[in-house]
C-alpha positions in Angstrom: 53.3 -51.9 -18.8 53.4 -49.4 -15.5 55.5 -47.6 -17.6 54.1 -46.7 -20.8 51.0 -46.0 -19.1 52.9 -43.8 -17.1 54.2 -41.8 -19.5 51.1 -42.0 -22.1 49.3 -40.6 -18.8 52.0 -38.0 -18.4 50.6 -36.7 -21.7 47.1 -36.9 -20.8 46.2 -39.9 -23.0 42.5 -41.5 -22.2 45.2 -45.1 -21.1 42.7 -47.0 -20.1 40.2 -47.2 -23.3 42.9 -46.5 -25.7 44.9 -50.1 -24.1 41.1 -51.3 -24.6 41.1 -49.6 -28.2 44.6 -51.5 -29.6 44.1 -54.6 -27.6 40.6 -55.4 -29.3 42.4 -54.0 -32.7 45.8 -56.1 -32.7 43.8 -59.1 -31.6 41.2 -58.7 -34.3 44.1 -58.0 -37.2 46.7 -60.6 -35.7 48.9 -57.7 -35.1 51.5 -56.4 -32.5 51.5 -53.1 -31.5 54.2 -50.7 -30.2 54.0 -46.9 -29.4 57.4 -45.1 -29.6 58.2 -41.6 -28.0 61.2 -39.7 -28.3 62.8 -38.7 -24.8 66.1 -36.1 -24.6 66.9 -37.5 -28.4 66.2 -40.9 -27.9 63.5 -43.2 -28.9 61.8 -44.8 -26.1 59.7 -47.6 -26.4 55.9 -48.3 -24.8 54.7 -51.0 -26.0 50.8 -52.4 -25.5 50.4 -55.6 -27.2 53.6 -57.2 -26.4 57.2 -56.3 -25.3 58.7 -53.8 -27.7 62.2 -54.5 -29.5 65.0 -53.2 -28.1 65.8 -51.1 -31.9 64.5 -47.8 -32.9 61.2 -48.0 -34.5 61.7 -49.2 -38.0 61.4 -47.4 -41.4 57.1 -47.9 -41.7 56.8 -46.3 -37.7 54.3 -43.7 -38.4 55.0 -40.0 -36.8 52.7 -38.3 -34.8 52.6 -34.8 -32.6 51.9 -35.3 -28.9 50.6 -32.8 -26.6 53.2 -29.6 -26.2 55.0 -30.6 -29.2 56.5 -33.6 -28.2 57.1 -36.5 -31.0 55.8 -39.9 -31.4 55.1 -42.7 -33.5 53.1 -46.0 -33.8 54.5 -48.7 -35.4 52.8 -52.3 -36.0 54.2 -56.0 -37.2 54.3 -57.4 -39.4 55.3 -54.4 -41.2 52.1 -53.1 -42.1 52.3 -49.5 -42.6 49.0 -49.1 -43.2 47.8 -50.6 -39.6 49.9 -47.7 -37.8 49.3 -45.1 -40.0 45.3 -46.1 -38.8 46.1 -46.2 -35.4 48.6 -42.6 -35.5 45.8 -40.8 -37.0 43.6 -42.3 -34.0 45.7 -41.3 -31.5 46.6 -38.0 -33.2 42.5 -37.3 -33.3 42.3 -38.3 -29.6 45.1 -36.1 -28.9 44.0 -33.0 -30.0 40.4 -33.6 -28.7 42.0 -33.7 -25.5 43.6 -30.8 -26.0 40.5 -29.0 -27.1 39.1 -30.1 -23.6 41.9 -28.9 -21.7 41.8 -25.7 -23.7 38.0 -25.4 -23.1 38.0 -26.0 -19.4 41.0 -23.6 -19.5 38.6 -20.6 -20.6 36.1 -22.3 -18.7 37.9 -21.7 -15.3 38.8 -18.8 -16.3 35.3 -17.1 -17.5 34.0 -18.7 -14.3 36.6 -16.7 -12.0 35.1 -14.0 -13.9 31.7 -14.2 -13.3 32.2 -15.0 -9.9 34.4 -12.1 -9.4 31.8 -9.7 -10.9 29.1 -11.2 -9.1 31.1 -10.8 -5.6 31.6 -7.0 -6.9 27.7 -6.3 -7.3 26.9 -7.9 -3.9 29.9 -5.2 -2.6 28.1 -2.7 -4.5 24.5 -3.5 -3.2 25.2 -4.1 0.4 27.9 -1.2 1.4 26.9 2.2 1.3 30.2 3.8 1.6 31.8 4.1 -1.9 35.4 4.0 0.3 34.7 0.6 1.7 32.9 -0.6 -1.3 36.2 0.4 -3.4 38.9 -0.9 -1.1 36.7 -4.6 -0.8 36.4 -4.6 -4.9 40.1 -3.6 -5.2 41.0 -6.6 -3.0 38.6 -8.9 -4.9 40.6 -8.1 -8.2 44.0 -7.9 -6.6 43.3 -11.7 -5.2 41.7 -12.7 -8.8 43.9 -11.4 -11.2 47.4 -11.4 -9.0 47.6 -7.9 -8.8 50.6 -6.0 -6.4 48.6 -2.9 -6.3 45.2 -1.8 -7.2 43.7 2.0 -7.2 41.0 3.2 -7.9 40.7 7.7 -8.9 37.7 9.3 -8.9 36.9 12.9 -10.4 36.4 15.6 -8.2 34.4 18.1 -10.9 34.7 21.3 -8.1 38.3 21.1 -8.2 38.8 19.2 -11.5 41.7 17.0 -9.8 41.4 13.1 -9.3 41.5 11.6 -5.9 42.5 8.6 -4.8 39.1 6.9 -3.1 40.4 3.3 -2.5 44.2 1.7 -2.8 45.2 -2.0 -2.1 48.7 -3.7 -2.0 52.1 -1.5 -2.7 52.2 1.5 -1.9 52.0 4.5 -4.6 50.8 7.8 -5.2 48.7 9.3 -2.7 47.0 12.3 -5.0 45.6 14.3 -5.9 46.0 14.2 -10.1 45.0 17.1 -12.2 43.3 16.2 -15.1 45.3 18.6 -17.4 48.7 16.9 -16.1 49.9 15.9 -19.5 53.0 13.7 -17.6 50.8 11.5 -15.6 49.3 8.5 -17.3 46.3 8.5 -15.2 45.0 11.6 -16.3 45.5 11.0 -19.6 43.5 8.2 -19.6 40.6 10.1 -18.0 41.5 12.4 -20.5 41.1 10.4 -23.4 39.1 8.1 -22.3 40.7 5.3 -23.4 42.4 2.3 -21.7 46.3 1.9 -21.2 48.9 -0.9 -21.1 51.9 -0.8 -20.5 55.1 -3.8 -20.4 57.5 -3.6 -17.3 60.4 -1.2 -18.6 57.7 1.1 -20.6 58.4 4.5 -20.4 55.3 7.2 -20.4 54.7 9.8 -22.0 56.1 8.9 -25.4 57.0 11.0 -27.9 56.9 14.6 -28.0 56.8 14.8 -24.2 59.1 15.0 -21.1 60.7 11.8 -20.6 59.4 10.2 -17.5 60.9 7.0 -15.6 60.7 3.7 -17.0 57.4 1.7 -15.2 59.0 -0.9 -13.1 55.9 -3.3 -13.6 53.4 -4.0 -16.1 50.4 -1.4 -15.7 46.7 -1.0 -16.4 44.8 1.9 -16.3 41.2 1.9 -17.6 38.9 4.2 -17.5 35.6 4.5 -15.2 32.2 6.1 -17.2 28.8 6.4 -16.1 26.0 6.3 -18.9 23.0 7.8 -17.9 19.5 6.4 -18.7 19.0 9.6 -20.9 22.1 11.5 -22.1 26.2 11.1 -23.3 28.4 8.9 -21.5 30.8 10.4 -18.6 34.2 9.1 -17.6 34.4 9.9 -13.7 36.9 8.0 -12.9 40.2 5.7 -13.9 41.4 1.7 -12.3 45.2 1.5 -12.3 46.4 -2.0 -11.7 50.3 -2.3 -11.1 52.4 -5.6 -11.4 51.9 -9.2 -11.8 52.3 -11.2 -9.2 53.7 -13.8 -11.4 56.0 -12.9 -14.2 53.5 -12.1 -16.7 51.9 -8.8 -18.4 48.5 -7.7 -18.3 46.2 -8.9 -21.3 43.6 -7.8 -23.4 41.3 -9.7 -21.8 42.1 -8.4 -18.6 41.5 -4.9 -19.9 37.9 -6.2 -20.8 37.3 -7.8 -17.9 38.3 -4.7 -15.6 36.3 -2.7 -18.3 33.4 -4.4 -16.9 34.6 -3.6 -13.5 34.7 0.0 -14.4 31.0 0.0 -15.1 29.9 -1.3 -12.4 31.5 1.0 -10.4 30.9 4.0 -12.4 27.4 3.1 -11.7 27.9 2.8 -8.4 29.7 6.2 -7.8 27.1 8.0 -9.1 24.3 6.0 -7.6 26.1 7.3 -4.1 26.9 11.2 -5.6 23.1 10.7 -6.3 22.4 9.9 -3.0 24.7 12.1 -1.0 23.1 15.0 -3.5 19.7 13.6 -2.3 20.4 13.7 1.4 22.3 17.2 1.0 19.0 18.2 -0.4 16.9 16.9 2.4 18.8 18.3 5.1 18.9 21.8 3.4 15.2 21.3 2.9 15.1 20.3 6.7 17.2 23.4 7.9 15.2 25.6 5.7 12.1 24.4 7.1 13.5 25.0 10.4 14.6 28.4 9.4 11.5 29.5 8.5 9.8 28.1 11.6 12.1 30.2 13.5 11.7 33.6 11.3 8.2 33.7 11.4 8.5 33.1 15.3 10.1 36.3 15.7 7.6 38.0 14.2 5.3 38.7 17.3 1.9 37.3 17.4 -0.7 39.7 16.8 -3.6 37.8 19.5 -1.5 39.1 22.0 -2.8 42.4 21.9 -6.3 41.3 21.4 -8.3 44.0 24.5 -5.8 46.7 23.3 -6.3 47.3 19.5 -7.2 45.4 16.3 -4.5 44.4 15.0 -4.0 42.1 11.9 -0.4 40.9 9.9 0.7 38.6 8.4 4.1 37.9 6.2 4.8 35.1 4.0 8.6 35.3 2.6 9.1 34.5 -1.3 11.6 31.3 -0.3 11.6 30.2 3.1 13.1 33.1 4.7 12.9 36.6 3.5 13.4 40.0 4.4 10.2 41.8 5.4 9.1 42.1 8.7 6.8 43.3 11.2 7.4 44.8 14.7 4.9 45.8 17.5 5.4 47.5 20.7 3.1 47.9 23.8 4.8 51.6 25.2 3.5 53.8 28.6 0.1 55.8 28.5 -1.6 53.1 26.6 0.4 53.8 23.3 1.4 51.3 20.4 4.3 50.8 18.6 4.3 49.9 14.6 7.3 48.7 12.7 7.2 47.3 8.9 10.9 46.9 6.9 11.5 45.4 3.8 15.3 44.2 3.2 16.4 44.2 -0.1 16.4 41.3 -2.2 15.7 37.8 -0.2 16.7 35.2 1.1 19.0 34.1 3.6 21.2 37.5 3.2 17.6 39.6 3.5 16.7 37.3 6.3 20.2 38.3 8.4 19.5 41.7 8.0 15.6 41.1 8.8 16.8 39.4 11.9 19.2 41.8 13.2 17.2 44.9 12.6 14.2 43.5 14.7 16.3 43.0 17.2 17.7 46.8 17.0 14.6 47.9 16.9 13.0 46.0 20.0 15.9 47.4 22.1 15.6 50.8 20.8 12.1 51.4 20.7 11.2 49.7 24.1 12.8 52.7 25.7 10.1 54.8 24.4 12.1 56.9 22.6 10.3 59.1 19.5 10.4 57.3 16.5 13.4 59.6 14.8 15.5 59.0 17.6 14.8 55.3 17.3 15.6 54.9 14.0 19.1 56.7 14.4 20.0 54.5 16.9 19.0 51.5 14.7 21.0 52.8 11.7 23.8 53.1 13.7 23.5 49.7 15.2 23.2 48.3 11.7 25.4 50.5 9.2 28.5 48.6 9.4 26.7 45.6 8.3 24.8 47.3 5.8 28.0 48.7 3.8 29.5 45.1 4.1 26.6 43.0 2.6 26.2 46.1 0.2 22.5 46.0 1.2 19.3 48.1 2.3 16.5 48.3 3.7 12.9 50.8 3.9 11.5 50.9 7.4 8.3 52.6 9.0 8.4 53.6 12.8 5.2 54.8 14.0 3.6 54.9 17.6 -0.4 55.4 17.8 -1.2 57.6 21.1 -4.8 57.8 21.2 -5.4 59.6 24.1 -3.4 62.3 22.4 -5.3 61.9 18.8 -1.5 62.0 17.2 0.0 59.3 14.9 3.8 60.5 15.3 5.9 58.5 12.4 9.8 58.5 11.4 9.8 56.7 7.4 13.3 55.7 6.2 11.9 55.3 2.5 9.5 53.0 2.9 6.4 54.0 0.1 3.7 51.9 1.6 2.2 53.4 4.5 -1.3 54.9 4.3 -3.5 56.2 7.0 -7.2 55.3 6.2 -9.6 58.0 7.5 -13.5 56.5 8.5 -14.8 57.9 5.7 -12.6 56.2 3.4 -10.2 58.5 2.6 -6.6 57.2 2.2 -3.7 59.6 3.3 -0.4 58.9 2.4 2.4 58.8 5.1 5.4 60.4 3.3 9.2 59.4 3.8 10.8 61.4 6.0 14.2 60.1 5.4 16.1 57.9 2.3 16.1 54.1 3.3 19.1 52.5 5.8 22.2 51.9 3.9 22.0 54.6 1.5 22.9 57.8 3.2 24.8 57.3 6.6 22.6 60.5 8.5 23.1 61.7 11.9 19.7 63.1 12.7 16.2 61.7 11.0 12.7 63.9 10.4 10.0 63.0 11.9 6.3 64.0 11.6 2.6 63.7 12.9 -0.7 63.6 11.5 -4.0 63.7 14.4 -5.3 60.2 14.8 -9.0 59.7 15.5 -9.3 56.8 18.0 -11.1 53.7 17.0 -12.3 55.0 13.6 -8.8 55.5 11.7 -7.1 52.6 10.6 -3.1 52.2 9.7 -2.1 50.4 6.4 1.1 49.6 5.9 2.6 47.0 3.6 5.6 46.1 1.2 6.0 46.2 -2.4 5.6 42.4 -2.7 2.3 42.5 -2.0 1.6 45.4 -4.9 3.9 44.0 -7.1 2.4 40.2 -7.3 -1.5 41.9 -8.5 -1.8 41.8 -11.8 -3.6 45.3 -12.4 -1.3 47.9 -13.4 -1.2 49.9 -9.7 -1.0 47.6 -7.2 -0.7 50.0 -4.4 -4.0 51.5 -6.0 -6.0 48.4 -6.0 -4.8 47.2 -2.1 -5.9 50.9 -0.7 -9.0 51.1 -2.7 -9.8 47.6 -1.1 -9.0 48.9 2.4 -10.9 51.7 2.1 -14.3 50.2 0.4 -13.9 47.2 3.3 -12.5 49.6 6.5 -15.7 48.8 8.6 -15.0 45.2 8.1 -12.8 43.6 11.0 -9.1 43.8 10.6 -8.9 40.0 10.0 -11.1 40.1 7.3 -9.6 43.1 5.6 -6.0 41.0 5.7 -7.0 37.9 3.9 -8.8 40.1 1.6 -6.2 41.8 0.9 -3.9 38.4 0.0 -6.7 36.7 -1.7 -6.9 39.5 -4.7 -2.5 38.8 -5.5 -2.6 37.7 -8.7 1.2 36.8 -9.5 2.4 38.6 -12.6 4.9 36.5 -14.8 7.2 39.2 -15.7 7.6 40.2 -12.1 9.9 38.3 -10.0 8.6 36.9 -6.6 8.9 38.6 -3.6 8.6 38.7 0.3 4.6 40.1 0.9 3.9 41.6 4.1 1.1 43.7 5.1 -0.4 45.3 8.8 -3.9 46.5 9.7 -3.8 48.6 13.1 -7.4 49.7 14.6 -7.1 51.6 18.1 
């Protein structure tokens, strides 16, 4: 009986309790019992209850399917037809509930390398930070999974509105990069459209109506990789291509829904890493900002250290974290002081450039005790070339406080804010002498001088940010009046007054606010 149950196993028959099964039946019924199958033609018998005859099964053999289409038939003496058409139906039953195992522990195996592959891919994706390694370690997890000869994944570069190639395992292929209008390339048109592609081995792309490309040499799938946002339309950003079988096969609609679900993940996960490259752009712009504006305001000399000499009080706060006004003062021989004020157009790092570089003009310049014209010609010149190329100006005050003398001497290259507050409260206006730097490229600059009375007399100077943020109609009128009502007050006083009152108007733009207070 080796035999029979040999074969009978052969087509994944339960043997053992179906032997059991006809045993117990012929023995209860008085019957023999013989199973028949039909080998290259030829009936073969496998008997169970006894040896079978040496004939063909006879005319009341009942037929039956086998697994894979093979034929059989159950036959039982004496004839009793209606004994083996009893037991064909039983084997036939047990048959196909065998097959329905096989075919369910077929899916089965196959849903489970599934899951396991997509839960190996969101490990990747939540323990590797680089998107590159993350890719190439997916692409080799489906490559293994699915028998893939080549795997690449393209992701959108919006800039440059081209795909790149992030990640590529197996073959070798196209290196990039893909623009998304390229009407001949199958992997932009399905970023294109959105929609996922198959093609058989010998397929040619595009079809109809378009330049004949080269027949694919393997089977292909591209699908397409979209983000959905928590709020908002879904984004493609990105298309899988898998290329060849590694066994003579095609790809299949269900792999194009299980590297659908691929896709998703890492759609997710490219933007979760744009996010946070965007994030830590952010912080180190924030960082080097910060820093920037450390290092602007340090420029801007401290006013303690003339504390002895004069009262003096400043202070500047830029409208982002660099800006373009600035302050200047200058100790100079016989006891004399040296006051600076500019305002750069616009702001920002541009205004703070300028800012930057005209300081340091104006240091060199003026140190040499040189009279206020004659120091702002030489710092036009210094700065005129860069002016015309940034298309920029500035306004800029130069004046130097002699009070043994009793003169204020002044050089103004358009800058409107600069007032002279006498001790009775009397504000004088210090005129512009000249148009502001990068307007008019002069050779010589006016210059004038108004008597100074020591230690009474107080210089006001300030920028149009300050005015322009108080929400009365004259700013400039409400900051001198100020000044003037409050001049016996001390310097520090008057200057945090004097940035206490801004009230920011909403249909003025913000702006760099600078204002000095100078008492000698």
């Amino acid at each position: 009986m080796s035999g029979p149950q040999a074969t009978l196993a052969r087509f994944d028959l339960p043997v053992k309790g179906l032997r059991q099964l006809v045993e117990l039946y012929a023995e209860t019924h008085g019957l023999e019992v013989w199973f028949w199958e039909k080998r290259a033609g030829e009936w073969a018998p496998m008997g169970y209850t006894s040896t079978p005859p040496d004939s063909a099964p006879g005319a009341d053999a009942v037929s039956m399917t086998l697994r894979n289409g093979a034929e059989g038939c159950v036959e039982a003496s004496p004839s009793d037809k209606a004994h083996a058409e009893f037991l064909a139906a039983l084997f036939q039953r047990m048959l196909e509930d065998q097959n329905e195992v096989f075919a369910v522990a077929g899916e089965l195996a196959e849903s489970y390398e599934e899951i396991t592959l997509l839960y190996s891919i969101s490990e990747i994706l939540g323990s590797v930070i680089s998107l590159e390694e993350a890719a190439g370690r997916i692409l080799a997890e489906v490559t293994d999974t699915l028998g893939v000869k080549r795997a690449a994944l393209w992701i959108h570069d919006r800039e440059n509105d081209v795909l790149h190639l992030v990640a590529a395992v197996g073959a070798s292929g196209r290196p990039g990069p893909i623009p998304v209008d390229d009407e001949n390339s199958i992997t932009a048109t399905v970023f294109r459209e959105r929609r996922s592609r198959i093609l058989e081995s010998g397929d040619v792309f595009p079809r109809e109506g378009q330049r004949p490309d080269v027949a694919h040499l393997d089977s292909f799938l591209s699908v397409p990789v979209s983000y959905t946002p928590p709020q908002g339309e879904s984004r493609t950003i990105g298309v899988i291509n898998l290329v060849g079988r590694t066994v003579d096969a095609s790809f299949s609609a269900g792999d194009r829904k299980l590297v659908s679900a691929i896709a998703s993940q890492i759609g997710a996960a490219v933007e979760n890493s744009r996010l946070v490259a965007e994030s830590l752009t952010q912080e180190r712009m924030v960082r080097e900002m910060e820093l920037a504006h450390d290092l602007q305001l340090k420029l801007l000399p401290p006013t303690a250290q003339f504390q002895g000499d004069a009262e003096v009080a400043a202070r500047c706060m830029p409208a982002e974290s660099v800006g373009g006004d600035f302050y200047h003062l200058f100790r100079l021989p016989g006891r004399r002081l040296g006051v600076v004020i500019g305002d750069v157009s616009s702001h920002g790092f541009s205004a703070a450039l300028i800012m930057a570089l005209t300081m340091s003009a104006v240091a060199i310049h003026a140190s040499e005790g040189d009279p206020p014209a004659e120091v702002l010609r030489r710092v036009h010149r210094a700065l005129i070339d860069e002016l015309e190329t940034t298309e920029m100006y500035l306004t800029l005050f130069y004046g130097v406080i002699d009070p043994a003398q009793g003169t204020l001497s002044f050089a103004n290259a358009g800058h409107p804010h600069a007032f002279l507050v006498r001790p009775e409260g009397t504000p004088v206006r210090l005129p512009t002498t000249n148009p502001p730097f990068g307007i008019i490229d002069l050779d010589n600059y006016g210059e004038q001088s108004i008597a100074w009375q020591a230690g009474k007399d107080l210089l006001f100077l300030f920028t149009d940010g300050l005015s322009d943020a108080i929400s009365t109609a004259s700013g400039e009128h409400t900051l001198v009046n100020l000044v003037a009502a409050r001049r016996d007050q001390s310097v520090d006083h008057l200057i945090s007054a004097l940035f206490d009152i801004e009230r920011p108007q909403k249909d003025v733009p913000s702006d760099d606010r600078t204002a000095v207070l100078v008492r000698i």
